[in-house]
Each structure stands twice: as structure tokens, then as C-alpha cells.
N, C-alpha and C positions, 0 to 999 in steps of 0.2 A: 842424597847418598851417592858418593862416586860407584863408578863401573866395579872395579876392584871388592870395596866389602860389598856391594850388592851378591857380587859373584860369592863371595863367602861364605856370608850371610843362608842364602839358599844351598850349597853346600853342606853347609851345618843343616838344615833341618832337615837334607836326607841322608843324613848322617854320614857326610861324602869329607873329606881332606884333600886340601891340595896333592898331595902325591896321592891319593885316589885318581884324582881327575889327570896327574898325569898317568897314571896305568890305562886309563882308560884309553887314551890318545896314544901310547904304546902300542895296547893291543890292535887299537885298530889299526896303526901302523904294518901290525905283522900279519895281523889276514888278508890286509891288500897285498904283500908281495903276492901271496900265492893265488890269485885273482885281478878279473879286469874289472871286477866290480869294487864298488863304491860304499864305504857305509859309514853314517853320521850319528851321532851319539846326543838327542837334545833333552837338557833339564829345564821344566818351568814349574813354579813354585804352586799358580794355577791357571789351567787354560779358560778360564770367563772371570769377570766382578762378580758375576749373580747379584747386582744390587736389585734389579727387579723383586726377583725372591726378600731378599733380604727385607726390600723396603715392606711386600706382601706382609710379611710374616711380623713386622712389627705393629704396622697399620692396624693388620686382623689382631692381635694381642689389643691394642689400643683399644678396637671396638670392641672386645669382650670385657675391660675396664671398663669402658663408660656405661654400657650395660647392668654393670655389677653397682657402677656406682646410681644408676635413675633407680636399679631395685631399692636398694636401701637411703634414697632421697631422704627421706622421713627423720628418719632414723642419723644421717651425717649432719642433717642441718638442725636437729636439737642439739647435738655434739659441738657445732661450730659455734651454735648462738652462746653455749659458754664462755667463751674470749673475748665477746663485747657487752658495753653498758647497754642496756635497752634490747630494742628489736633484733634480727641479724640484717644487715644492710640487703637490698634487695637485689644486689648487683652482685655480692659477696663470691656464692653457691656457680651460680656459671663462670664466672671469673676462676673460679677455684675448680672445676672442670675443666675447663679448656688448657688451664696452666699443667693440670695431671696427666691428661690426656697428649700434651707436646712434651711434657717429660717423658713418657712412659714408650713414647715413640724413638723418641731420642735415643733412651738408653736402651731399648729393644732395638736397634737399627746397628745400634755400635756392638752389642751382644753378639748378634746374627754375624757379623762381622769374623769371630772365631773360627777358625777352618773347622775345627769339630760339628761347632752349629751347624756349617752351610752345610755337612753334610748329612746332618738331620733333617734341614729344611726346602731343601730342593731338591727334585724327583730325581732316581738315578739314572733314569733315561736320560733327562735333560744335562745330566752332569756327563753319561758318556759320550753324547753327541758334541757336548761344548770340546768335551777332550780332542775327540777322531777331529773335530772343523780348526782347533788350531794345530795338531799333527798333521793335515793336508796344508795350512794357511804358509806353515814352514817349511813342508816339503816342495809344493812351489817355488818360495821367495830364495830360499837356499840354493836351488838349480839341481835338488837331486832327483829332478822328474828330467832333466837335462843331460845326462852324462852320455857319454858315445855311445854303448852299447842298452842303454837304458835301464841300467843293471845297479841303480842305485837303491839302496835300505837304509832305511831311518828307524832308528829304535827312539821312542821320543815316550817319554817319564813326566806325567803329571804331580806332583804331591799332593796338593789338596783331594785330589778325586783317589787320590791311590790307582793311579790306572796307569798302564803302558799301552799303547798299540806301536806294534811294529809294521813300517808300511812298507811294501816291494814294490818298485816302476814295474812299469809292463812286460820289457824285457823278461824278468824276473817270476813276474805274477805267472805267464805265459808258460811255468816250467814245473814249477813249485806250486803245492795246493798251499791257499790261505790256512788250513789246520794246522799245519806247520808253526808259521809266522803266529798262529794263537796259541802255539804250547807252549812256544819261546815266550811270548809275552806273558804267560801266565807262571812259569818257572823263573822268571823274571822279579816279578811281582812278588813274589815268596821272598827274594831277597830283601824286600824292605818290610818285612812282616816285623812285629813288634818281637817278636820270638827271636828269629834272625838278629835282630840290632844286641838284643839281650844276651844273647850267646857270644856274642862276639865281646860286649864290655864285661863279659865275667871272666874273662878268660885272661883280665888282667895289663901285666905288664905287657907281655907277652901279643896280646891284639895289639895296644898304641903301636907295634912296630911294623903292625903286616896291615893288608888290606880290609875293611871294614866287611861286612855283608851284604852290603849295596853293591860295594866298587867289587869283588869278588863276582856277584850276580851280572852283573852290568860285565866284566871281562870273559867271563863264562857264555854269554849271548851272543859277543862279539865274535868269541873262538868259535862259536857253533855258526853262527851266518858265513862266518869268514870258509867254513867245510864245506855250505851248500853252493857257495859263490864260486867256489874252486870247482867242484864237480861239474855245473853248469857255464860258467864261465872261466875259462884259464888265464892264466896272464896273457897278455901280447907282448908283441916283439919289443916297442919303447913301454907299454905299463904305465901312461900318466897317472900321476895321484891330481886326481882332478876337483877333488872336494878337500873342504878341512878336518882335520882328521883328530883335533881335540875336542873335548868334549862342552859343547857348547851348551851355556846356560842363558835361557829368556827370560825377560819383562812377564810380570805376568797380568794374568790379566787380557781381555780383550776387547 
């Protein structure tokens, strides 16, 4: 899949539009004039595979099959000896295990594979930490732990875990309590609520022309960091826009 519908692609399943995503590159546009800070807008569809899990949680199903199938031994293998002349072959019964048992993994492992699954299946803990370690892994490789006055924000948007964390440089951290940066991400978070998206497609014609409730929530954040960045940070005399300023979407996965 090229770059382009990959980028789409993931667009759509947070219910984002091209002219969403440019609004969103807009807004950030306009709360940096009024600031020397910095702030980056990242979408990833999810921040880990969790095939570990994945693979756990088919394996563990497997073995509760095979379990089920030694209980009632007895009982499948008068059932199978029906299909052949004579005896049941003596190979037949584990032959016919083992084939159940690589099916039942198989198709359990591609199952698991559903974002809904995974997030039935793997602890929330471990789904927030994979979030926060590839919202640091970005904030790094992007240079917004870099900017001159160290007054870079990242508002960075998981789908599969449903999670936002918003992260401040030190600069920033230095000024501003973390509660802050967690109401924002959690008012944030309201915007892709299943509620939210529904309100917005009832409302008809009328929504296809405006902003969805993602790109709304997501502008609304930006307009709010862009107030705290101004208070603590003003513009400077030149004002480099020193980071990118549309709204970047990641590989997911890690």
C-alpha cells in the first residue's frame, strides 16, 4: 500500500478527512504565531503488534481444545470409527488432534488480530505503556525534545488503545503541572467517543461540510496548548516554525 492511502486509510478509521487534517495543520499554524513554542499533531493506528498476546491467547484457547478433546476421547473416536471399514486406523485420532489443534490456533491468532479483540486480550496496563513508549519513541525521533527553547508539545492519538497522551519538553514541563496536559488529553479523548462520531453523522448534510468530532476535538486542543504556550512562552523577535506543523500520521505497530 502506498504512503498516500495508507494515510487515508488510517484517517478514516478516526473518522478524520483530508480537510480535517488540513484544519488541523491550520490550527497549529495559528497558535504558533502567538508563541515560541512548538506543537506536533501524531496519528498511529496502533502503538505495539501485541503478537505476543495475541499468539498467548490463541495457544491458551488451543490448550483448552485439546483438553476438551483427551475428556471426551472415548466418546470422538467411536464417532470417527464410523467413516471407515473395519478397526479406526491407529494413527487416525492424533493425526486428527494435532490437525485441530494447528487449525484452531490459526484461526485464534488471526481472530486476536481484531483491534476490538486485542483490546479484550491484553492488560490495560500493558496497552498504556506500549502507547506512552511510542509517544516518547516520536517525540525523540521528530526533534520535539529539540526545539530552542524546549517548549515543544506533542499531542500524539493511538486508535487501537483509544488513548491520547499529551507530552510537554522540559521547558514546558518546568511551568505547567502534568494535570493540565491530562485533562487536555482526556477531553480530547471524548472527541472520538462513539457518541461524538454519532452526533456528528446525524446531523446529516449539514456535518459532510464542517469538521467531524475528532478534527473539532483535535483543533480545540491545539487552540488550548497554543493559550498555555502564549502565557509562558511568547513569540520571539524572528518566531522560527521550527517543527512540522500538519498533522502527521505513523506506521503502526512497533
Amino acid at each position: 500500500m502506498d504512503e498516500r492511502k495508507y494515510r487515508l486509510r488510517v484517517l478514516k478509521l478516526a473518522g478524520l478527512s483530508e480537510q480535517d487534517a488540513e484544519a488541523v495543520g491550520k490550527a497549529v499554524a495559528r497558535a504558533e504565531k502567538n508563541t515560541s513554542g512548538e506543537i506536533v499533531v501524531a496519528l498511529t493506528p496502533s502503538s505495539h503488534t501485541y503478537s505476543f498476546w495475541e499468539l498467548f491467547f490463541a495457544l491458551t484457547c488451543a490448550a483448552l481444545a485439546f483438553a476438551l478433546f483427551m475428556a471426551f476421547f472415548p466418546e470422538l473416536s467411536s464417532f470417527a470409527a464410523l467413516f471407515f471399514w473395519g478397526s479406526l486406523p491407529e494413527r487416525f485420532m492424533p493425526l486428527l488432534a494435532g490437525a485441530l489443534i494447528f487449525l484452531i490456533t490459526a484461526l485464534l491468532f488471526c481472530f486476536a488480530n481484531i483491534p476490538a479483540i486485542d483490546r479484550l486480550i491484553v492488560p490495560a496496563a500493558y496497552r498504556n505503556a506500549a502507547v506512552f513508549r511510542r509517544a516518547m519513541r516520536f517525540f525523540a525521533e521528530s526533534g520535539i525534545y529539540d526545539t530552542r527553547e524546549h517548549s515543544g508539545i506533542l499531542i500524539f492519538i493511538s486508535l487501537l488503545e483509544k488513548k491520547v497522551f499529551i507530552i510537554a519538553d522540559r521547558g514546558i514541563s518546568s511551568k505547567i503541572e502534568q494535570d493540565v496536559w491530562g485533562n487536555l488529553a482526556a477531553k480530547l479523548s471524548a472527541g472520538f467517543s462513539k457518541r461524538a462520531l454519532k452526533s456528528v453523522q446525524n446531523e446529516g448534510v449539514h456535518a459532510s461540510r464542517s469538521a467531524s468530532a475528532p478534527a473539532s476535538a483535535i483543533v480545540q486542543t491545539i487552540e488550548e496548548c497554543g493559550v498555555l504556550l502564549a502565557k509562558h512562552f511568547p513569540p520571539s523577535a524572528d518566531n522560527p516554525d521550527e517543527l512540522h506543523n500538519g498533522l502527521v500520521v505513523l506506521e503502526g505497530g512497533e
